[in-house]
C-alpha positions as CSV (number, residue, x, y, z in Angstrom):
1,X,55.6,-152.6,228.6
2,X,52.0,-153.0,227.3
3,X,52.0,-152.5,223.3
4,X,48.4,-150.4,224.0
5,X,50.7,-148.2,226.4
6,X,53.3,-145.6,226.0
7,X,56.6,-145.5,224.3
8,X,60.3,-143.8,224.0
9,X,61.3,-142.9,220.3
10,X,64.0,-139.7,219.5
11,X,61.9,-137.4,216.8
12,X,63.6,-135.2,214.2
13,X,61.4,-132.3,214.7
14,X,63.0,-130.1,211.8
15,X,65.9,-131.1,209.9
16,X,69.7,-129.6,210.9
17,X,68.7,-129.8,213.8
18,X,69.4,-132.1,217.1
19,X,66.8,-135.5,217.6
20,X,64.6,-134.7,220.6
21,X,63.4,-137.5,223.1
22,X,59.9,-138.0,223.1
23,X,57.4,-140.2,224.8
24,X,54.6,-141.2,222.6
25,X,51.6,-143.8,222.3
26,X,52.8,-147.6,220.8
27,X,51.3,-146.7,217.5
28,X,48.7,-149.8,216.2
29,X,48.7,-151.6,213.1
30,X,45.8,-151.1,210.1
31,X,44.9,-153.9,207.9
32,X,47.9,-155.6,206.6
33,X,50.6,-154.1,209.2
34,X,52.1,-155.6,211.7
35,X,53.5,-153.9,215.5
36,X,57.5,-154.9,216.3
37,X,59.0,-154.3,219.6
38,X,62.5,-153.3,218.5
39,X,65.5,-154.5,219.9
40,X,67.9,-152.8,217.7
41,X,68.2,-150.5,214.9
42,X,71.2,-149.4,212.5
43,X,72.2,-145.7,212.4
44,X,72.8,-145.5,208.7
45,X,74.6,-142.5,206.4
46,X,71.2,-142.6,204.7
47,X,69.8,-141.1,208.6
48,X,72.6,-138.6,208.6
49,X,71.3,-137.1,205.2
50,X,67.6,-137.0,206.5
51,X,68.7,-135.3,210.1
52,X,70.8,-133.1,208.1
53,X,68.6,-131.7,205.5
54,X,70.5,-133.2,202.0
55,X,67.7,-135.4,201.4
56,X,64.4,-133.4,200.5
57,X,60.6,-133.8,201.5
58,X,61.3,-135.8,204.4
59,X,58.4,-135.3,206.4
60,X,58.6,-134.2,210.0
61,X,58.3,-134.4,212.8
62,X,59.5,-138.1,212.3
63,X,61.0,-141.1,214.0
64,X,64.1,-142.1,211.8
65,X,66.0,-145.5,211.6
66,X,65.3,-148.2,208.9
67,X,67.7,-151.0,210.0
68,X,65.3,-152.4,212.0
69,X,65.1,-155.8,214.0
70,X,62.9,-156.8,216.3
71,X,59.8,-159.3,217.2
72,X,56.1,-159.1,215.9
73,X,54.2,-157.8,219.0
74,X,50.9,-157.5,217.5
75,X,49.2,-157.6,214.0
76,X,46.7,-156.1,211.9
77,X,44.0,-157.5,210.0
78,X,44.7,-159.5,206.8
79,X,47.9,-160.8,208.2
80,X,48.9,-164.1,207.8
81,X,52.1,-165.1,207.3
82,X,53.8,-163.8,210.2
83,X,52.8,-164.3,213.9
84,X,53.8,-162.3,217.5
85,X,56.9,-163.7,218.7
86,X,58.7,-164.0,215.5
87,X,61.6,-161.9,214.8
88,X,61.4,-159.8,211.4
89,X,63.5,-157.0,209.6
90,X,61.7,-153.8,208.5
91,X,64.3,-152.0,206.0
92,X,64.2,-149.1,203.6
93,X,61.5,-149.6,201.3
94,X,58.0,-149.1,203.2
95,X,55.7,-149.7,200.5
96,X,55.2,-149.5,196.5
97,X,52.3,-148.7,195.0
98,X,52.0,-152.6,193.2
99,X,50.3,-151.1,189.9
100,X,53.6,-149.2,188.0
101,X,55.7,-149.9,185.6
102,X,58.1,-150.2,187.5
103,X,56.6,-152.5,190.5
104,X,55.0,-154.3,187.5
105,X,58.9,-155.6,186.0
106,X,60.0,-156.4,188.8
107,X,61.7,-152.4,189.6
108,X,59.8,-151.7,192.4
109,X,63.0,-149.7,193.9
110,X,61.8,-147.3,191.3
111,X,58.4,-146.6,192.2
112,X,57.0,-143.2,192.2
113,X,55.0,-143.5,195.1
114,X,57.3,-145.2,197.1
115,X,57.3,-144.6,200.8
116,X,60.7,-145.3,203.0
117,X,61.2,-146.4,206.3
118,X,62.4,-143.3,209.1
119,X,62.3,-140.8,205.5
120,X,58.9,-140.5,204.5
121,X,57.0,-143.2,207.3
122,X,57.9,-143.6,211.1
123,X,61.3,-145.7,211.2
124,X,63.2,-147.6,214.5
125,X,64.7,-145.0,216.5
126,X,61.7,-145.8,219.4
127,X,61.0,-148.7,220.9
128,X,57.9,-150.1,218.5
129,X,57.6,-149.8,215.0
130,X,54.4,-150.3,212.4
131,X,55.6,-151.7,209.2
132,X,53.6,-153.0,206.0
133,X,54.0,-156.9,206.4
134,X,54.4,-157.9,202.6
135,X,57.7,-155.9,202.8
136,X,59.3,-156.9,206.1
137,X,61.9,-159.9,206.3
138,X,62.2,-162.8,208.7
139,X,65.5,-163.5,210.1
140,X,66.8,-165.9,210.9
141,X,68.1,-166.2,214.9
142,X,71.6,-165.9,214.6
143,X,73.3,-163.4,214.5
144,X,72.5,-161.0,217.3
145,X,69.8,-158.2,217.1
146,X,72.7,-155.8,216.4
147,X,74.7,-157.6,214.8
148,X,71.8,-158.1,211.6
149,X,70.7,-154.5,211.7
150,X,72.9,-153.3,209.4
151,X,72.1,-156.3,207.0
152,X,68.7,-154.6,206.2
153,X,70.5,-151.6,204.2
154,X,74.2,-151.3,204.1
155,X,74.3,-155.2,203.4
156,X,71.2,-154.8,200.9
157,X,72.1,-151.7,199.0
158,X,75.9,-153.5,199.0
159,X,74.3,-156.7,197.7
160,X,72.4,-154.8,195.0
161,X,75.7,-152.3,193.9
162,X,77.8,-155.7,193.4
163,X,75.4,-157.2,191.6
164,X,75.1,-155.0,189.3
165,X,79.1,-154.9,189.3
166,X,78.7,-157.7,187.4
167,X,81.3,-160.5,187.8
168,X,84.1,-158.2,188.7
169,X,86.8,-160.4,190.0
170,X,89.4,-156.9,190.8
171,X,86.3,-155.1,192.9
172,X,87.6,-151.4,194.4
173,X,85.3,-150.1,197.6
174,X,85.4,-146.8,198.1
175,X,84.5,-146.0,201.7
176,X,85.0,-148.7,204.2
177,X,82.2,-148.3,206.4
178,X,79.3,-150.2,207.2
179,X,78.1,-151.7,203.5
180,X,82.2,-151.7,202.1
181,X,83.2,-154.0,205.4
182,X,79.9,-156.5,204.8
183,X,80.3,-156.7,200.9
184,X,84.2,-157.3,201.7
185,X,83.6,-160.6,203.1
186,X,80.8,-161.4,200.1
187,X,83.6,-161.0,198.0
188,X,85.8,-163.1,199.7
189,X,83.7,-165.6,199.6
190,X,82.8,-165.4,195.8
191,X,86.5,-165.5,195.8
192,X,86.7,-161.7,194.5
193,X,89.8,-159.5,195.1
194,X,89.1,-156.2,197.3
195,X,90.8,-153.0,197.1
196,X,89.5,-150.4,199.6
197,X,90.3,-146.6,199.4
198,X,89.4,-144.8,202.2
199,X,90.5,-140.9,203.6
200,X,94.4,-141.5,203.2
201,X,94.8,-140.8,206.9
202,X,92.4,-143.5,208.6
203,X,94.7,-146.1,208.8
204,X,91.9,-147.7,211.3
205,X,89.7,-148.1,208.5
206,X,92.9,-150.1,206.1
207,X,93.7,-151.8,209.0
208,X,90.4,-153.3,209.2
209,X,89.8,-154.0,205.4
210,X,93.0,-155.7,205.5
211,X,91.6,-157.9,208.6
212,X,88.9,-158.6,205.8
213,X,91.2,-160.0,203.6
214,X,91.7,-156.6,201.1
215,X,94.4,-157.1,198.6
216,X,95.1,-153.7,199.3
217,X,94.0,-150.8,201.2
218,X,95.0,-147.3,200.9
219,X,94.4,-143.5,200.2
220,X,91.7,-142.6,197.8
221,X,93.7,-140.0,196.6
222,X,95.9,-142.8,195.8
223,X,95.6,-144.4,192.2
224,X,95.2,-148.6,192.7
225,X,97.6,-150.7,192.3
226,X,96.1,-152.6,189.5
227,X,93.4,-151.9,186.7
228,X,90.3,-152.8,188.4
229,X,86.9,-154.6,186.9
230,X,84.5,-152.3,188.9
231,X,84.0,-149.5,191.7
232,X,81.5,-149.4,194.0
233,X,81.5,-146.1,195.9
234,X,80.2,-146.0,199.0
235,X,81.2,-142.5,200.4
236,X,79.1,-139.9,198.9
237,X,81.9,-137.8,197.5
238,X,81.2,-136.7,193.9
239,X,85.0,-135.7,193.2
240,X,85.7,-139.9,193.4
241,X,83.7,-140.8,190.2
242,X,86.1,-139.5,187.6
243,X,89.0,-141.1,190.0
244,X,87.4,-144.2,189.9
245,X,86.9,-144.0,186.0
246,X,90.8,-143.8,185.9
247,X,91.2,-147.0,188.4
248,X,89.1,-149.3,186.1
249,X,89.8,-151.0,183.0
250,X,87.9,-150.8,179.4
251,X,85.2,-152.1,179.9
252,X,84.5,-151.7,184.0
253,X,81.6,-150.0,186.1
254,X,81.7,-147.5,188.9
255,X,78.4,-147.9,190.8
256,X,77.5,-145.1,193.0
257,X,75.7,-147.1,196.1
258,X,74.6,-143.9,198.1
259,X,71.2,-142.1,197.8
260,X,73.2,-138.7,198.0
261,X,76.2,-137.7,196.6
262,X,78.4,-134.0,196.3
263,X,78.4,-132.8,192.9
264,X,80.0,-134.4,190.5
265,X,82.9,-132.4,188.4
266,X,83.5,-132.1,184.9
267,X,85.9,-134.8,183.7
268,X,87.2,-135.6,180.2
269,X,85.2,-138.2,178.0
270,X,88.8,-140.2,177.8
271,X,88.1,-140.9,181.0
272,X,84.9,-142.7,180.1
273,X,85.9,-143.6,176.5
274,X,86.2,-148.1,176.5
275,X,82.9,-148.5,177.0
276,X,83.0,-147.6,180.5
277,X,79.9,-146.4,182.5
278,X,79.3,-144.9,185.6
279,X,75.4,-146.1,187.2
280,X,73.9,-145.6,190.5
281,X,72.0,-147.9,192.8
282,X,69.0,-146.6,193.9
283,X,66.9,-148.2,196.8
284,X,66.3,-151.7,197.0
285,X,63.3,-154.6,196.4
286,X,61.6,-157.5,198.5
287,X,64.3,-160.0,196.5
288,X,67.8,-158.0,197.0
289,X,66.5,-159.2,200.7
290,X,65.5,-162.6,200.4
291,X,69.0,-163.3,198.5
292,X,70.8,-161.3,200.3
293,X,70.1,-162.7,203.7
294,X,70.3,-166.0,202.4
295,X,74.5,-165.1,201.0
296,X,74.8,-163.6,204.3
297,X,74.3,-166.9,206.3
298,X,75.9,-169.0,203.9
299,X,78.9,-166.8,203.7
300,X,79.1,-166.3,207.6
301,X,78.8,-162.8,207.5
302,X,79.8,-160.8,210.6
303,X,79.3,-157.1,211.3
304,X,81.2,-154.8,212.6
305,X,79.2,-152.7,215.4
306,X,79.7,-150.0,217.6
307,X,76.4,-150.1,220.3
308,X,74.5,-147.3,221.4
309,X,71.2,-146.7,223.6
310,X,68.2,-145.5,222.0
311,X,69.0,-142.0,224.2
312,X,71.8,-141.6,222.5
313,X,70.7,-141.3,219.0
314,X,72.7,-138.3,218.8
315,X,76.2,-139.2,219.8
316,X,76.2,-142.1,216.7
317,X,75.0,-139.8,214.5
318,X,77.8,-137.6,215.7
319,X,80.1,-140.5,215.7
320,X,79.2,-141.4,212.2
321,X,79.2,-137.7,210.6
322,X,83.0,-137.5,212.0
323,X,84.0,-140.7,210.3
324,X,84.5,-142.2,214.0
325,X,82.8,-145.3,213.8
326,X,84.6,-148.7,212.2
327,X,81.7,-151.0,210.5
328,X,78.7,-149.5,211.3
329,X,76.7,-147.8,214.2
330,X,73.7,-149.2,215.7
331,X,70.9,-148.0,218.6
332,X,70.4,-151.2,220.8
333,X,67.1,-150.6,222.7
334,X,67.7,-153.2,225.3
335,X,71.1,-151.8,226.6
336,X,68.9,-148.8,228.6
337,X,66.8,-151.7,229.7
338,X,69.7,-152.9,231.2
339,X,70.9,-150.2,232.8
């Protein structure tokens, strides 16, 4: 397929509603962007709240998907550091505005003028993708296009909510999906203990924590076992953060790692009281990724993933809302290719 020709991509043309296939031009890169042919992109919770209308102003009609792997087809002018042929990562964060206060100590997660990847700019649910350059990754070539995908969010935003954990060596994971069963294995190699709570009747989902190497795995309805140094909740259920509260001793964080979340309810300050605190995670920067993928290789991280073609956006989204998919979902473009 020529880059200068046509291309497949599913469109969100309003939100709560179903993607709709389209066939559209290869869009071209402006001064500074370069073109990716993707091979394969995660189908992230992050998605679900964009198709479903919890996460406001995204703009439509508009290709979502910002797990994205792939090789440089083409570039734009001004671009030197990357070449056609070489495979590259476009994640969350689009582009910052450079000038901030916040892009100017080192927060640019917290610009204002932030655009994101398939939210507020085009993302990988098509079969080409124009991405700023300065804020794309390369990857390395191992592991597969599918397997990484899910490195360029649920392992960053993971990355970034056990960082700021601190050095919790008792770490609780509430929700054991796509970031919980990467950051799992992160622990295990910082030589961390994991306790995953998950909905007290997916034994699938404590079966495979356990495989992990969990200490423990159970209901999160269920109080743990132990006191633990931090939470990081991953399931964006407000009703967890006071339960979490009570699972962690004086002195321990509950990190809330999603960009939405249900209302959180009243709970008593004793809950809080020992200098605990209760923060949230909110995107991710250019250096979350270059450390990130350089723990990932060293601790031989493998994902999880459940592979579905590009026409099928639907079905993982479906998959995912229903809490049916272990580790994560992605779109692998090649697998209609091959059909």
């Amino acid at each position: 397929m020529s880059a200068r020709g046509t291309m497949r991509a599913m469109l969100l043309e309003r939100a709560r509603s179903p993607l709709v296939p389209h066939v559209r031009d290869v869009p071209q890169p402006g001064d500074g962007e370069i073109l990716v042919a993707v091979h394969a992109c995660g189908v992230c919770r992050t998605d679900l709240h964009v198709v479903d209308g919890e996460l406001p102003h995204a703009r439509v009609p508009l290709v979502p998907g910002h797990e994205i792997v792939g090789r440089v087809a083409a570039v734009g002018a001004g671009v030197l550091d990357v070449a056609p042929g070489d495979r590259v990562g476009i994640p969350w964060l689009a582009r910052t505005c450079g000038a901030c206060r916040y892009c100017a100590s080192g927060r640019e997660n917290l610009c204002d003028t932030a655009a994101f990847t398939g939210y507020t700019v085009d993302g990988g649910y098509a079969e080409y993708a124009v991405a700023n350059a300065r804020f794309c990754f390369r990857l390395p070539e191992e592991p597969s296009d599918a397997e990484i995908a899910p490195w360029l969010c649920a392992g960053l935003i993971g990355y970034r909510a056990l960082r700021i954990a601190g050095d919790a060596r008792r770490v609780g994971l509430y929700g054991f999906g796509a970031a919980a069963h990467m950051i799992a294995q992160v622990c295990r190699y910082q030589q961390r203990e994991v306790f995953a709570f998950t909905r007290r009747e997916d034994v699938e989902a404590q079966r495979f924590a356990r495989e992990l190497g969990a200490a423990w795995a159970g209901g999160s309805d269920e109080a743990a076992p132990c006191e633990l140094d931090a939470a990081i909740l991953f399931a964006p259920i407000g009703a967890l953060v006071p339960k979490a509260l009570r699972d962690v001793a004086k002195g321990g964080s509950v990190v809330c790692a999603g960009i939405h979340m249900s209302d959180i309810p009243a709970f008593a300050y004793e809950a809080l009281w020992g200098e605990r605190c209760v923060r949230s995670v909110a995107n991710l920067t250019r250096q979350d990724g270059v450390e990130f993928i350089d723990l990932a290789q060293r601790a031989g991280i493998e994902s999880r993933v459940s592979a579905f073609p590009l026409a099928a956006a639907n079905d993982a989204l479906a998959a995912l809302r229903a809490g049916r998919v272990t580790g994560a979902a992605v779109l692998d473009v090649r697998l209609e290719h091959a059909a």
